[in-house]
N, CA, C and O atoms as a DFTB+ gen file, in Angstrom:
456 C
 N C O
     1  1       3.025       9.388      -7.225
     2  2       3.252      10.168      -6.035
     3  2       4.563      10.911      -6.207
     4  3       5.612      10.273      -6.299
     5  1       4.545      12.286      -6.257
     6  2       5.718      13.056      -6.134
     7  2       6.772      12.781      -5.340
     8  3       6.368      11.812      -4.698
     9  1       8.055      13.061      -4.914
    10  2       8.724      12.813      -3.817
    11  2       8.714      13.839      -2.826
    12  3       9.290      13.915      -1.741
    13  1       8.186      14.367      -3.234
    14  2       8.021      15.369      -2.036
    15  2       6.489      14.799      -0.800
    16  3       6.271      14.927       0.405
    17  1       5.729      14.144      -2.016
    18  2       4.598      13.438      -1.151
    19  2       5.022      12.374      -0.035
    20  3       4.469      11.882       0.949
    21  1       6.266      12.256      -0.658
    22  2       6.276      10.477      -0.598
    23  2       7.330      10.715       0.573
    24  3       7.453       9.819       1.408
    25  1       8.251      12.104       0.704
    26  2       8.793      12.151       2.007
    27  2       8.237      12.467       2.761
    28  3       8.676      12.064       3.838
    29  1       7.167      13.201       2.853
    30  2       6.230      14.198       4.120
    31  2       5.653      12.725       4.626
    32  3       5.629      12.496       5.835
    33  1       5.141      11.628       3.575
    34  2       4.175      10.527       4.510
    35  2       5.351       9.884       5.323
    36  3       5.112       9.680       6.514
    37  1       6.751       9.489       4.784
    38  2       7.473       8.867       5.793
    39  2       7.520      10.172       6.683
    40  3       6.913       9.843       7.702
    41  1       7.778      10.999       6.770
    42  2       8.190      11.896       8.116
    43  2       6.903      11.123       9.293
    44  3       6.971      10.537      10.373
    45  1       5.800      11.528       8.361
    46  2       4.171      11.633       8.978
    47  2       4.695       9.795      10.365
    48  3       4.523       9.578      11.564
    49  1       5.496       8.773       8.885
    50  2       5.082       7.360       9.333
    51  2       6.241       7.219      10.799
    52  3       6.051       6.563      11.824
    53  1       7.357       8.022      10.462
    54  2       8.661       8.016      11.556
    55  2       7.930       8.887      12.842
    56  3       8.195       8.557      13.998
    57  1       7.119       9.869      12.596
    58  2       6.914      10.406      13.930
    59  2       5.073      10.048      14.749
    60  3       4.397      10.749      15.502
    61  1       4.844       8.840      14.219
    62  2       3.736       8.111      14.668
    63  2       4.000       6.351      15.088
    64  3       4.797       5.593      14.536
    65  1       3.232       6.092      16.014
    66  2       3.456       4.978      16.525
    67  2       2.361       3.665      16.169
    68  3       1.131       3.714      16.156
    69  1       3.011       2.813      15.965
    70  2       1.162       2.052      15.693
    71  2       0.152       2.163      16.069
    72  3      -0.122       2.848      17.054
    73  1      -0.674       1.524      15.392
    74  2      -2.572       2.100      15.774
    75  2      -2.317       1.068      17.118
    76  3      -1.648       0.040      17.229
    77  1      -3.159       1.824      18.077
    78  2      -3.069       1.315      19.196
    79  2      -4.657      -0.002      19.631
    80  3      -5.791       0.454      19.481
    81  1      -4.554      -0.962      19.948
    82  2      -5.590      -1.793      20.120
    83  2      -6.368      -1.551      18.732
    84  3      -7.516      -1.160      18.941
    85  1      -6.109      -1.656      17.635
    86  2      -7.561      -1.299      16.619
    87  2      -8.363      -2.392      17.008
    88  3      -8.149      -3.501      17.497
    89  1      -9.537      -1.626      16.575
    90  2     -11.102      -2.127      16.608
    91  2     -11.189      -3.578      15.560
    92  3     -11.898      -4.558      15.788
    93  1     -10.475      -3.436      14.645
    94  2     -11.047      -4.395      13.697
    95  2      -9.752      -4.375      12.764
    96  3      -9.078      -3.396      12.444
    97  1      -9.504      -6.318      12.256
    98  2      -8.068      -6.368      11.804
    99  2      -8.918      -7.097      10.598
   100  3     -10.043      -7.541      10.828
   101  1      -8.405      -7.178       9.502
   102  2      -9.151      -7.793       8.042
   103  2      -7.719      -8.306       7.397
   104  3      -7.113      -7.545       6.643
   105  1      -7.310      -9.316       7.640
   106  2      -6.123     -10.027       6.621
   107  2      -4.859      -8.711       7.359
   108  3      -4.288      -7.793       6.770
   109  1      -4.801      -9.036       8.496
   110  2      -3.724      -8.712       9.020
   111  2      -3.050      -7.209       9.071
   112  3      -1.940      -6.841       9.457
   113  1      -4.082      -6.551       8.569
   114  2      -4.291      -5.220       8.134
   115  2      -5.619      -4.342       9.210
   116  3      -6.810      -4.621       9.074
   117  1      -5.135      -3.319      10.201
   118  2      -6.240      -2.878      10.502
   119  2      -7.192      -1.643       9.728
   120  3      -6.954      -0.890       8.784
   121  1      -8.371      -1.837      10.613
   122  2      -8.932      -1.065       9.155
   123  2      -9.740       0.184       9.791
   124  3     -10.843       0.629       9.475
   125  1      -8.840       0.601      10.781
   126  2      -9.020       1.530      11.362
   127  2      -7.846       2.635      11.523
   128  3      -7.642       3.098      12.645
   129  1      -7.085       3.055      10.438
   130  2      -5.592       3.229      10.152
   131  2      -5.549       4.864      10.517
   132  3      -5.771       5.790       9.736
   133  1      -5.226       4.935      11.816
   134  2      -4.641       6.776      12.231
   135  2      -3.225       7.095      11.286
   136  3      -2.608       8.049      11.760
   137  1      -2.859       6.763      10.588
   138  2      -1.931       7.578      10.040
   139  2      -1.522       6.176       8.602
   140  3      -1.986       5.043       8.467
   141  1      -0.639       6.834       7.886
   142  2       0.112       5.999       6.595
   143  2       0.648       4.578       7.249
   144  3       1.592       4.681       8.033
   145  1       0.144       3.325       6.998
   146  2       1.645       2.477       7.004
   147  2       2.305       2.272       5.883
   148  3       2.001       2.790       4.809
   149  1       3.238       1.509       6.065
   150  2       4.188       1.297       4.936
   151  2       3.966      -0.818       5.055
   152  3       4.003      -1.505       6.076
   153  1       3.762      -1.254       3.663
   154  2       3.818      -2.799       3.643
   155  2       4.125      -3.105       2.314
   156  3       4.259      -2.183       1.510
   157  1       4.276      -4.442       1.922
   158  2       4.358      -4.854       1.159
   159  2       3.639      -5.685       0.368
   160  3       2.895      -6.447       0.986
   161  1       3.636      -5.780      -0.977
   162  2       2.797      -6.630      -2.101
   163  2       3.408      -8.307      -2.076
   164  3       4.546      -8.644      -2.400
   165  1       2.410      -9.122      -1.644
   166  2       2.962     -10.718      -1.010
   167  2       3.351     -11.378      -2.165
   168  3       3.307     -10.792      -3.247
   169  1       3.583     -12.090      -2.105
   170  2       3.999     -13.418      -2.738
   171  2       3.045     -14.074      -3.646
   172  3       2.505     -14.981      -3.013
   173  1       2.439     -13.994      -5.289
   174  2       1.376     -14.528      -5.461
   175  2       1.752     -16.086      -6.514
   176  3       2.842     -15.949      -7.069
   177  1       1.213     -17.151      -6.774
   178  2       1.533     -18.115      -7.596
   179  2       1.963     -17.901      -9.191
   180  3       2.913     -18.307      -9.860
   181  1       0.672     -16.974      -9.511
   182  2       0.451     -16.289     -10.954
   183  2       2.214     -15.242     -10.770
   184  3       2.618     -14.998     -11.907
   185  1       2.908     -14.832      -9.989
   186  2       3.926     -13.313     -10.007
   187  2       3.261     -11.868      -9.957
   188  3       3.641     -10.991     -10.732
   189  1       2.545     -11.711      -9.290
   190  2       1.694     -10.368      -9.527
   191  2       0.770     -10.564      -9.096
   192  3       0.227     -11.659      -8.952
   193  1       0.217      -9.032      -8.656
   194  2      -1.087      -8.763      -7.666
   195  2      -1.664      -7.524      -8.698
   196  3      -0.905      -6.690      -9.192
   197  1      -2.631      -7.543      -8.853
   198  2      -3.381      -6.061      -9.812
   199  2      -3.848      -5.409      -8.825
   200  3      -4.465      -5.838      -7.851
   201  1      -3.492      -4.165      -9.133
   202  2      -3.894      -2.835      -8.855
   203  2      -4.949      -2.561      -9.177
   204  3      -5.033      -2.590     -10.404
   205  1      -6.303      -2.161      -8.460
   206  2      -7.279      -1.826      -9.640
   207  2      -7.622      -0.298      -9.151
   208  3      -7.093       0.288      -8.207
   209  1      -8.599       0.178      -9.991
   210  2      -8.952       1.416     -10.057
   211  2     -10.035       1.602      -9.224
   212  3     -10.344       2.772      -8.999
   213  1     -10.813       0.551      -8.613
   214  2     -11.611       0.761      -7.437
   215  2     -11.729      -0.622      -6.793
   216  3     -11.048      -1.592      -7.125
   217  1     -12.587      -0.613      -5.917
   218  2     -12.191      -1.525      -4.542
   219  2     -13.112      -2.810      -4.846
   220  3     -14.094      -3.046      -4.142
   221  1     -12.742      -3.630      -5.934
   222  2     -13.195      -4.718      -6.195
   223  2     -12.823      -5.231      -8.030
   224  3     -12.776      -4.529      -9.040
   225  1     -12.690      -6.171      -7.914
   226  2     -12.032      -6.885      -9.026
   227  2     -12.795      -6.600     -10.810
   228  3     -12.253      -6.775     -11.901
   229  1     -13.732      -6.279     -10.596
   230  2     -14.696      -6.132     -11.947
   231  2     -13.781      -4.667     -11.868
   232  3     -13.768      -4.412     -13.072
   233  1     -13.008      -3.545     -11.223
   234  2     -12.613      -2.639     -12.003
   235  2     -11.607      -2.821     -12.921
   236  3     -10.984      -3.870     -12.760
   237  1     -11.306      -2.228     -13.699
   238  2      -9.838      -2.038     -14.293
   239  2      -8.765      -2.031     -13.639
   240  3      -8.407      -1.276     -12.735
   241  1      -8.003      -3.311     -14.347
   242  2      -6.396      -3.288     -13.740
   243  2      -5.570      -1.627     -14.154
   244  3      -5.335      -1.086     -15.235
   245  1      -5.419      -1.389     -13.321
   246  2      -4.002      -0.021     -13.046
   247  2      -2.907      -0.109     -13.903
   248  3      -2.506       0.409     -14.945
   249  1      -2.509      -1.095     -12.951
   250  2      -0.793      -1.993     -13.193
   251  2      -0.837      -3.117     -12.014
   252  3      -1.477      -3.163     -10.964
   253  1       0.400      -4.280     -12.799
   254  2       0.505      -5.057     -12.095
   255  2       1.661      -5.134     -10.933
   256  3       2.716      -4.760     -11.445
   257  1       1.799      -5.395      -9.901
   258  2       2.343      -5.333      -8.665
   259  2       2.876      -6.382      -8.490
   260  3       2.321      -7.473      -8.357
   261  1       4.513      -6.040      -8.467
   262  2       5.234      -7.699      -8.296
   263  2       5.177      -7.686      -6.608
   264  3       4.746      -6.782      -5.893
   265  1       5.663      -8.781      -6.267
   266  2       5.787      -9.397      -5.138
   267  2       7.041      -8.653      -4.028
   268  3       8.250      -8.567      -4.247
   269  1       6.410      -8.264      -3.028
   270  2       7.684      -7.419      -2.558
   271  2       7.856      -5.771      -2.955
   272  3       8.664      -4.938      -2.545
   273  1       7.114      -5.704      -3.605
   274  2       6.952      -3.926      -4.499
   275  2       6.698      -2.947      -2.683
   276  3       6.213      -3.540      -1.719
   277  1       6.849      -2.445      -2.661
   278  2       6.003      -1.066      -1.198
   279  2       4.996      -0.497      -1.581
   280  3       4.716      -0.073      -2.702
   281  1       4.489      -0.481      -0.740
   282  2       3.525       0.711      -0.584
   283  2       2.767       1.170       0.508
   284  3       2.798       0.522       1.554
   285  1       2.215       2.007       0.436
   286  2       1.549       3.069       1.653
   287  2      -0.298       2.971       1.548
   288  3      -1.113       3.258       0.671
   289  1      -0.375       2.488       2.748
   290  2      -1.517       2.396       3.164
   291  2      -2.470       3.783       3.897
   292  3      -2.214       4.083       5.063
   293  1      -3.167       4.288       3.401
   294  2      -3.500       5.911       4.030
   295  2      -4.758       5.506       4.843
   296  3      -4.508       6.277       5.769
   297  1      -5.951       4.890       5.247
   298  2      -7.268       4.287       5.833
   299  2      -7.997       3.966       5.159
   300  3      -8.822       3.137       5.544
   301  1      -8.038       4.460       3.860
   302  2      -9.196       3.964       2.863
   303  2      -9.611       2.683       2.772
   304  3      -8.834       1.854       2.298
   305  1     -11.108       2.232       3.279
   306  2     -10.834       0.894       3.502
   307  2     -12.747       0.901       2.349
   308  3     -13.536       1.841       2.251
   309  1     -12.859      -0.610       1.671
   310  2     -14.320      -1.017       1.339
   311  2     -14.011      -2.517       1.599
   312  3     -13.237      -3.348       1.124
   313  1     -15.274      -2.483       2.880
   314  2     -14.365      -4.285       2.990
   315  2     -13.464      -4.487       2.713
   316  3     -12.819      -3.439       2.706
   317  1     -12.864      -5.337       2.413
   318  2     -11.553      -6.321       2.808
   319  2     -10.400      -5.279       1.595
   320  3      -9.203      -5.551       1.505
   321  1     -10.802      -4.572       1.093
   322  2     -10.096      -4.069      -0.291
   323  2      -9.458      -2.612       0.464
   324  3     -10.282      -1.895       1.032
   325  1      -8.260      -2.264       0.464
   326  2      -7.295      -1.002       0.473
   327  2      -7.256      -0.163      -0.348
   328  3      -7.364      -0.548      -1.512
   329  1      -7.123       0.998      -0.145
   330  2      -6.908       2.514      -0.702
   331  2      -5.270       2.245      -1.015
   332  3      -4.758       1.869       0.040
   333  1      -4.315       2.305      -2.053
   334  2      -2.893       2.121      -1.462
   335  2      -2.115       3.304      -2.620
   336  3      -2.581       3.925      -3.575
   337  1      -1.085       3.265      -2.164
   338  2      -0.114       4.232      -2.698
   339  2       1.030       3.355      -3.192
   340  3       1.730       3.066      -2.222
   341  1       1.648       2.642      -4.681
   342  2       2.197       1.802      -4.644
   343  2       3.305       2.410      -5.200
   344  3       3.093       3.113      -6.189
   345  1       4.734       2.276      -4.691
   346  2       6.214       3.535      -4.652
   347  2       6.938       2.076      -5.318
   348  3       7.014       0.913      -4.920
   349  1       7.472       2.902      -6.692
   350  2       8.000       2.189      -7.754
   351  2       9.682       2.757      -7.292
   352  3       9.837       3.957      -7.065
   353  1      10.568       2.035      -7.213
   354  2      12.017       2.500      -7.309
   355  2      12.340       3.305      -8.230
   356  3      11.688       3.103      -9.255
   357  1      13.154       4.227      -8.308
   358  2      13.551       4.783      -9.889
   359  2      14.211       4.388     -10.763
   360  3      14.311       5.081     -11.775
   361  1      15.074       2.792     -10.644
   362  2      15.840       2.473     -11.408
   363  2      17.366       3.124     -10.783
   364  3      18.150       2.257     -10.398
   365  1      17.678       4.092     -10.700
   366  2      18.789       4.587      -9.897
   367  2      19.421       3.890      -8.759
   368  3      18.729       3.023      -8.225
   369  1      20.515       4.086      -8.321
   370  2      21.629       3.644      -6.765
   371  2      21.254       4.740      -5.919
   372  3      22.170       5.136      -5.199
   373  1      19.990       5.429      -5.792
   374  2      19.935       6.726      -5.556
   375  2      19.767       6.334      -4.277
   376  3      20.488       6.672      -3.339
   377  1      18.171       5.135      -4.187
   378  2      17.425       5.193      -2.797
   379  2      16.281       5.425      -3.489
   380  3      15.369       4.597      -3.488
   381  1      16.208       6.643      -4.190
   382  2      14.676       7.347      -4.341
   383  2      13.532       7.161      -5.303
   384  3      13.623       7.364      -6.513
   385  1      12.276       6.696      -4.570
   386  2      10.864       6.313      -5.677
   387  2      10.421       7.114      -6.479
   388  3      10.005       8.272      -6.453
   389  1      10.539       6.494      -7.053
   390  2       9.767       7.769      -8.658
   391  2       8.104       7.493      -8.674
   392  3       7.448       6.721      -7.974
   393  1       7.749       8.251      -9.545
   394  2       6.031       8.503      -9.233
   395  2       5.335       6.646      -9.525
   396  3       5.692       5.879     -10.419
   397  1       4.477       6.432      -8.627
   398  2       3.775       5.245      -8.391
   399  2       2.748       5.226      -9.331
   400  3       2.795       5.534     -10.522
   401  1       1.426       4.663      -8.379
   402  2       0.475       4.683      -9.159
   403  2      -0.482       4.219      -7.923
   404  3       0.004       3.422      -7.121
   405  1      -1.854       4.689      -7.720
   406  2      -2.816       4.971      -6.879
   407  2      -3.866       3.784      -6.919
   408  3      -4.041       3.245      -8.013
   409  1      -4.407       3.440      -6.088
   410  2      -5.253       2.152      -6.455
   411  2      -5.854       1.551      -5.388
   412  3      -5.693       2.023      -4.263
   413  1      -6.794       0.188      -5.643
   414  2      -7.058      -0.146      -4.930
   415  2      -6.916      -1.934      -4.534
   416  3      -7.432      -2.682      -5.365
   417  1      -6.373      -2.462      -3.550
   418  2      -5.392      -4.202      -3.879
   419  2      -6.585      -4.566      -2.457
   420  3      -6.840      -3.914      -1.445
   421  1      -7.135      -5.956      -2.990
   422  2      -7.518      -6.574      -1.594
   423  2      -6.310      -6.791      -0.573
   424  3      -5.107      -6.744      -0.828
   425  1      -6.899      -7.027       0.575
   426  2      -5.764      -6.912       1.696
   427  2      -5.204      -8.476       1.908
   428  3      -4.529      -8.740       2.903
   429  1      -5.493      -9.388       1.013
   430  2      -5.029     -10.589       1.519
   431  2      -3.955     -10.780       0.904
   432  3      -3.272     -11.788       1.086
   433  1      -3.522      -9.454      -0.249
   434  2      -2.138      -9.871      -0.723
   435  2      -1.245      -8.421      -0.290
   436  3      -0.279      -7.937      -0.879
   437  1      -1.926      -7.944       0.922
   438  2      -1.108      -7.392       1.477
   439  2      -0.178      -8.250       2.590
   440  3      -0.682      -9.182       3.218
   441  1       1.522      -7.763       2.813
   442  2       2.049      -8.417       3.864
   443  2       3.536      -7.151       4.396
   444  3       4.281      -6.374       3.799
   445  1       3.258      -7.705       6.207
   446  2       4.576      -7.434       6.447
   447  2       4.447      -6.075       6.525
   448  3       5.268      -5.464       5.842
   449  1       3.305      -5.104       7.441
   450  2       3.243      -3.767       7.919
   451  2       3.439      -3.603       8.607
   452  3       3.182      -4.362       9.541
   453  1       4.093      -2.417       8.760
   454  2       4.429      -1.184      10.176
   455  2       4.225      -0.428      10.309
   456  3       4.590       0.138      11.340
């Protein structure tokens, strides 16, 4: 994700308010998502959550996702599995994410959205 992407969705996430009553919540995640949230990659035993390339485990791992990593949730939902946008730090004191990587993480190792 460019940074230019990656500021327009926070603008998008600062000038929207949570989904209001959603219809339907799946691992703490609704799955009825009016705009980007922002959450985090949980805590797993193994250290890592895979990314895959579509919305179930027989795809190809992406990359692996440490614990605590961000990312942006846009609505993409297949059952219990997320569309996500996962924002890698740049290594820098800057603040600013350098390009991620696109994918798809079940939602039970999602945590901790707003």
């Amino acid at each position: 994700m460019s940074r230019t992407r990656f500021i327009l969705a926070l603008a998008g996430l600062a000038a929207c308010s949570p989904p209001a009553a959603a219809s339907s919540i799946v691992a703490g995640v609704p799955t009825d998502i009016q705009a980007p949230i922002y959450c985090y990659v949980k805590r797993t035993p193994d250290g890592f959550v895979a990314l895959r390339a579509g919305p179930s485990a027989s795809h190809r791992m992406v990359t692996r996702m440490r614990p605590g990593e961000e990312l942006f949730i846009e609505g993409t939902v297949s059952g219990e599995w997320r569309r996500v946008d996962l924002m890698r730090r740049t290594g820098r004191d800057d603040g600013y994410f350098g390009p991620g990587h696109q994918g798809w993480m079940h939602s039970r190792f999602i945590e901790r959205c707003y």
